[in-house]
C-alpha positions in Angstrom: -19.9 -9.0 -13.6 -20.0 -12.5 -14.0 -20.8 -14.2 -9.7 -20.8 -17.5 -11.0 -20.7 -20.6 -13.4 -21.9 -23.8 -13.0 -21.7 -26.2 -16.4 -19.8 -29.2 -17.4 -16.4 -29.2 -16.5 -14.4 -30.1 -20.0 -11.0 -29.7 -19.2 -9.1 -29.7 -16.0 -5.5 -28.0 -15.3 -3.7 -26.8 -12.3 -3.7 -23.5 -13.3 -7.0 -23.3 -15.9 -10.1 -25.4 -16.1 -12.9 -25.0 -19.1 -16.6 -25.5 -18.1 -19.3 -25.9 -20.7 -22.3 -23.9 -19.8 -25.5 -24.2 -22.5 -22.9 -24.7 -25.2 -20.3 -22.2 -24.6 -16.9 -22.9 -23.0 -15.6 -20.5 -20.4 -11.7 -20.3 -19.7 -11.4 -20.0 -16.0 -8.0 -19.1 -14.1 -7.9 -21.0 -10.9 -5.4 -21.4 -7.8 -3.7 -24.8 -6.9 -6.2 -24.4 -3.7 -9.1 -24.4 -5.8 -7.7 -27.4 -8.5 -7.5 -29.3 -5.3 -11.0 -28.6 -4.2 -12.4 -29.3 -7.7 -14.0 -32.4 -8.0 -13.8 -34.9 -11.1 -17.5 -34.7 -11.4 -19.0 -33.7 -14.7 -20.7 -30.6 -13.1 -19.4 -27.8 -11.2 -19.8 -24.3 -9.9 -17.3 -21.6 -9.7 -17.1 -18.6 -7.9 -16.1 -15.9 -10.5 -14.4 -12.4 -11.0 -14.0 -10.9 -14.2 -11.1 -8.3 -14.8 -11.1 -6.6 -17.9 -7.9 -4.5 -18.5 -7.3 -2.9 -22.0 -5.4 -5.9 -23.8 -7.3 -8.8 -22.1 -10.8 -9.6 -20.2 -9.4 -12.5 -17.8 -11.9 -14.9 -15.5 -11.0 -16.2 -12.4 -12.6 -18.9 -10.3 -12.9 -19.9 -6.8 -14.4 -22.9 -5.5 -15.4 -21.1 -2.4 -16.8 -17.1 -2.2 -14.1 -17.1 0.8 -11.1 -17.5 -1.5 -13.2 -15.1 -4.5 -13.1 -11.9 -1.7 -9.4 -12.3 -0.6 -8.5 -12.6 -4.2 -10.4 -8.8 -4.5 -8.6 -7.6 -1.5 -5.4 -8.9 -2.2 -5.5 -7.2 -5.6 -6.4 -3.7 -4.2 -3.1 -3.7 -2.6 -0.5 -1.2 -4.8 1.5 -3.8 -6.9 -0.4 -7.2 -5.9 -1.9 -7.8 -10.0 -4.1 -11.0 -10.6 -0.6 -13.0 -11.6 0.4 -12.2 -7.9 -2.5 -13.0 -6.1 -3.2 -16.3 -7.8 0.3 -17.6 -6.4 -0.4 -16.6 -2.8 -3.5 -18.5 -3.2 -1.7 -21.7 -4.9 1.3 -21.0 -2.4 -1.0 -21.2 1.2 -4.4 -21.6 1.5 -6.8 -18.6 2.1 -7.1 -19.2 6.0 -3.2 -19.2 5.9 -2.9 -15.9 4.2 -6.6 -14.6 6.9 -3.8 -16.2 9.1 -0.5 -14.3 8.8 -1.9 -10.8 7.8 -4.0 -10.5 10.8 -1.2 -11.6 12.8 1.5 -9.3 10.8 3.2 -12.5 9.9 5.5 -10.7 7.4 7.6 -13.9 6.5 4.8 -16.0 6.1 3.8 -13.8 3.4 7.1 -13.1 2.2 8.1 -16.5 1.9 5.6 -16.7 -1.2 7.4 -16.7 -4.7 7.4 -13.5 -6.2 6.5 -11.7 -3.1 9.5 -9.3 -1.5 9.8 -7.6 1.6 8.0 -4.6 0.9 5.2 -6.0 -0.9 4.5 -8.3 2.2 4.9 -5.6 4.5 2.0 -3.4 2.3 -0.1 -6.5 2.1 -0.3 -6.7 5.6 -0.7 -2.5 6.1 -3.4 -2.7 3.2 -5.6 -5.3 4.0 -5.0 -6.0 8.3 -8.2 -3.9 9.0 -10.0 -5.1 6.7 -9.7 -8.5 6.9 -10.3 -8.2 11.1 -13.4 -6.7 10.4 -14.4 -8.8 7.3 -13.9 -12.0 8.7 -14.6 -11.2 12.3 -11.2 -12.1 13.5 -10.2 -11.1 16.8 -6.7 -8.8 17.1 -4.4 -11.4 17.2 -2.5 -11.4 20.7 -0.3 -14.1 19.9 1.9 -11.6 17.5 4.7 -11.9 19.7 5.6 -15.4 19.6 5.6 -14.5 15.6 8.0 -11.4 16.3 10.2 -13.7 18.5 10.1 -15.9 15.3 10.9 -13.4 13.2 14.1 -12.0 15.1 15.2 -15.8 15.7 15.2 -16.2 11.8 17.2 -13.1 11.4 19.9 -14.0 13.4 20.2 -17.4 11.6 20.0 -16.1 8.1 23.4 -14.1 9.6 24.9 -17.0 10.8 24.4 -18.3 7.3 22.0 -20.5 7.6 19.0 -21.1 4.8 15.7 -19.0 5.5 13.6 -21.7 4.5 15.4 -24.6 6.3 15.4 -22.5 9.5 12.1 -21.2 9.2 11.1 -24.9 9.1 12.9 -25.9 12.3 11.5 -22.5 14.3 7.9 -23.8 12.9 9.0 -27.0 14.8 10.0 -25.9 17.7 7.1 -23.2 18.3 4.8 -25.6 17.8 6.5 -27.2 21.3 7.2 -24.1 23.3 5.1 -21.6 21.8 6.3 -19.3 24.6 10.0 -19.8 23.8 12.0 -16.5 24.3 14.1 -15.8 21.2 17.4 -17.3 23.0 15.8 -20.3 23.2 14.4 -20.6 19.6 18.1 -19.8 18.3 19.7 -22.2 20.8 17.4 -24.6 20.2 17.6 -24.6 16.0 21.2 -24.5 16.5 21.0 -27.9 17.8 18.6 -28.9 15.3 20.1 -27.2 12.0 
């Protein structure tokens, strides 16, 4: 197992960067979060995993260990591949994803491209104990507001209306009146959509 690299960094892509270390260049897959935390100095260090698979032996980098372990857990979840789990880390950041699976924040999760219903919805079953426990988080009480959220964004996506433009506008308006009953949040994106 390969932890980490430090070397020159050689080439820089959102989705790939090379680093020279003692005259050998390593291919690293990265995340949009981690090409934004990359700086454009000459050297850098990389948290890595290595997954070797019959056909391929893919490396992955993180610039923090944070980002490295939810990239594990993420891909010990039935379905969730590397492929998967790098674009919910270059979709949300890592305390985004912490965020909405300790919370059982399915739409958060589902909103990711690529990632369906189901796949959220075992994301969060997979991982929710695990993450509480590996990042200390406390059970998150404020679940409710998220399932008023949730049923609010239902009802609009009935009435027709755009799940990502709604969702955008309930995001809004809980950010106001975090307390808002359901009623509310669909009265009040009515106004608003």
């Amino acid at each position: 197992m390969i932890a980490h690299i430090q070397g020159r960094l050689v080439e820089k892509t959102p989705t790939d960067v090379v680093i020279d270390c003692h005259g050998v260049g390593y291919q690293i897959h990265i995340s949009l979060h981690t090409f934004s935390q990359i700086p454009d100095a000459e050297n850098i260090k990389l948290y890595t995993y290595l997954q070797i698979k019959e056909d391929a032996h893919n490396l992955y980098g993180f610039a923090e260990k944070k980002e490295r372990e939810l990239f594990k857990l993420l891909l010990s979840v039935s379905g969730v591949g590397a492929g998967t789990a790098r674009t919910m880390l270059s979709s949300s950041s890592p305390e985004q994803i912490i965020q909405a699976i300790a919370s059982n924040d399915v739409g958060t999760i589902q909103s990711i491209k690529g990632i369906g219903a189901k796949t959220a919805q075992r994301v969060i079953l997979d991982l929710k104990d695990k993450i509480l426990k590996l990042y200390q988080i406390e059970e998150v009480s404020g679940s409710s507001y998220n399932t008023n959220k949730e049923e609010a964004l239902s009802a609009l996506e009935v009435l027709g209306y755009l799940r990502k433009n709604a969702e955008k506008i309930l995001e809004k308006i809980i950010a106001n009146t975090p307390n808002a009953s359901v009623e509310d949040l669909i009265k009040q994106a009515l106004k608003l959509l």
